[in-house]
N, C-alpha and C positions, 0 to 999 in steps of 0.2 A: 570398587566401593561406590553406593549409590547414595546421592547428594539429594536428598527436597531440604524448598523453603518451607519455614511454615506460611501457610498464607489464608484469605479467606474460606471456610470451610462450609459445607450446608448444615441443616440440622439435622442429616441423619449419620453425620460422623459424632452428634456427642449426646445421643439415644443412650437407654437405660445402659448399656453396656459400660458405662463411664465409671458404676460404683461397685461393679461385681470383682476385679481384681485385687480392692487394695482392702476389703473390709476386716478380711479375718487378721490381718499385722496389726488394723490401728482400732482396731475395738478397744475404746475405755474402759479402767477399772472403773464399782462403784467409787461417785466421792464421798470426803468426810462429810457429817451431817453439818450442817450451815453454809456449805463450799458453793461457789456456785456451777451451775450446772448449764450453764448455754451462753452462749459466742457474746461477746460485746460488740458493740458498733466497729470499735479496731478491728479485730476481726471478722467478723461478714464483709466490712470495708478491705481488707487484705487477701480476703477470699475469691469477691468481686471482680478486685481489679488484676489478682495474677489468672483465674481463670477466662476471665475477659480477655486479654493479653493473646492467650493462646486457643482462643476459639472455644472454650470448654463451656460447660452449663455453668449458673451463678447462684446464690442466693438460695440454696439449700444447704440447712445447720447439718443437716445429716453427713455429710460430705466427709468423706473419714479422715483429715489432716491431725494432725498431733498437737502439732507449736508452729508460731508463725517464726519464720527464720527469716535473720540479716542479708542485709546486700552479702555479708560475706559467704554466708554458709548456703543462701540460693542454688548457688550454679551447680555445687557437690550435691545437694539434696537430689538437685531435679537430676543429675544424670543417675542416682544409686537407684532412683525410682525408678527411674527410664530402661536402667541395665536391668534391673530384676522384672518389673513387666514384660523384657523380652526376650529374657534368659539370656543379655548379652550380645544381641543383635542387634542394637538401638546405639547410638551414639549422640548428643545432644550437645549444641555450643550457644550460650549464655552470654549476650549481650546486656549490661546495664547502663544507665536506669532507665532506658527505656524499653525493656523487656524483649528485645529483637531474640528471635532464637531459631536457628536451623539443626537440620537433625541429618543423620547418616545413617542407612543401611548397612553395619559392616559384615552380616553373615553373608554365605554365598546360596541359601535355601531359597524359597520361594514366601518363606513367612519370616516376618512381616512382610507385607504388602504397604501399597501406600496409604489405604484407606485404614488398615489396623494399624501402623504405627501413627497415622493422626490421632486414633482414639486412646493408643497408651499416650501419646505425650498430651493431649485432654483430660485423661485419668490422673496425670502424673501433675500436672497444673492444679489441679482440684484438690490436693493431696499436701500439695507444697507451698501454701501461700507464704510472699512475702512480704515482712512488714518493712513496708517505703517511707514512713513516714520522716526521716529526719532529711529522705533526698528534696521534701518541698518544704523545709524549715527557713526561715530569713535569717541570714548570714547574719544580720543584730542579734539573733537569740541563740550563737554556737557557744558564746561567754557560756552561757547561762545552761545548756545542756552540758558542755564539759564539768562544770563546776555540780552539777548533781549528778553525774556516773561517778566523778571521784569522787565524792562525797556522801554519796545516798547507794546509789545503783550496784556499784563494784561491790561495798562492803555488804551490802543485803545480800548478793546472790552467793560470796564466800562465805557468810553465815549461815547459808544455808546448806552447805558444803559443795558448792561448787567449783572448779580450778579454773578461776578467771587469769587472764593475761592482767600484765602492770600497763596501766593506763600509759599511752604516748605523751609526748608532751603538750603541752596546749599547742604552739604552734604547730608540729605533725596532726593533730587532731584536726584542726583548720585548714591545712594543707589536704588531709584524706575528703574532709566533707565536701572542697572546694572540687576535690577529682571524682567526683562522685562515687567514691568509695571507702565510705565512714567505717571507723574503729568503733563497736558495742562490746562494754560485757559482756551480753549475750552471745557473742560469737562464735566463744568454747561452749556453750547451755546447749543440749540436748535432755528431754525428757521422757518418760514409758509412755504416756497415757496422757487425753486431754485434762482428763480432769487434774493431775498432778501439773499443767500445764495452766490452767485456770487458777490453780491455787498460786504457783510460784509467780506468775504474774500480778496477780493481784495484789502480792505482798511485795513487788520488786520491778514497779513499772518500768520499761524500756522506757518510754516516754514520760516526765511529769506532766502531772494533771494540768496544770496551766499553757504549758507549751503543746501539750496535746490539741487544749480546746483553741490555740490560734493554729496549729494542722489542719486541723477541721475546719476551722471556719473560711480559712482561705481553700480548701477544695473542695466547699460546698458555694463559694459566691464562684470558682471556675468553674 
């Protein structure tokens, strides 16, 4: 079995070829009329910084991802990706939160090469953002996130028939954030379509608006 790092890549490893594999899975339905219809700051910011991460291109909405997924659902998305861009010859390991990830050749053929599995696991980056945002939250304001998932968060997304987990307790909640690896409602949340993806966020922020805008604002003065 052959081992690469990911490491610095040129620009001709994340050339047009980055968007032709995953288009035809993650084409959006139309949305409702009013819905809206293109990324928010959180997401181009989540898009950004996991394609960044892994060498891939940035800052195109076109980018076919679905939903942004949690620290927890990260590592499984990106290898389902990674396995099915390679039909299974790709093996991927997920370091958080600081996005480290190395990959394995486990077929015994001559494809992948090293230069095409940099480009699926580019492709598969671009595909897969994840939303970080509560890994740069200040331990003063985890009160105040756990007290709106159970409160706000959990019961919007089972109202909207989703099968969320039972919230941990406050202190395991504090214990996961402090291990960098927080408990979200969104955990179990899988969606078809962006646009169903836009709508349910909109109605059931991961983040409230106030803890959001001091996210932002301490990783726009870093």
């Amino acid at each position: 079995m052959m081992s690469r790092q990911v490491g610095p890549r040129t620009g001709a490893l994340v050339a047009a070829a980055m968007l032709l594999a995953l288009v035809a899975g993650c084409a959006p339905s139309a949305p409702a009329v009013g819905a809206r219809t293109a990324p928010d700051a959180a997401e181009l910011l989540a898009v950004e910084r996991t394609t960044h991460a892994f060498e891939a291109e940035t800052g195109d909405a076109r980018i076919p991802w679905v939903q942004l997924w949690t620290s927890a659902q990260f590592p499984a998305a990106m290898q389902h990706c990674v396995g099915d861009q390679s039909i299974g010859q790709l093996s991927v390991q997920i370091g958080l939160p600081e996005l480290s990830m190395s990959y394995s050749i486990v077929g015994s053929g001559s494809w992948p090469d090293e230069a095409e599995s940099a480009r699926i696991v580019a492709r598969c980056a671009a595909a897969t953002p994840l939303d970080d945002r509560v890994l740069r939250l200040d331990p003063g304001a985890w009160d105040a996130l756990y007290s709106y998932e159970l409160t706000t968060l959990r019961p919007c997304l089972l109202a909207r028939g989703y099968p969320i987990e039972r919230m941990p307790s406050r202190s395991d909640f504090e214990r996961r954030l402090r291990a960098q690896h927080p408990w979200s409602p969104y955990d179990t949340v899988t969606v078809p379509t962006r646009f169903a993806w836009y709508e349910l966020s909109d109605a059931c922020p991961a983040v409230p608006p106030d803890i959001a805008s001091d996210i932002a604002a301490v990783s726009a003065s870093g």
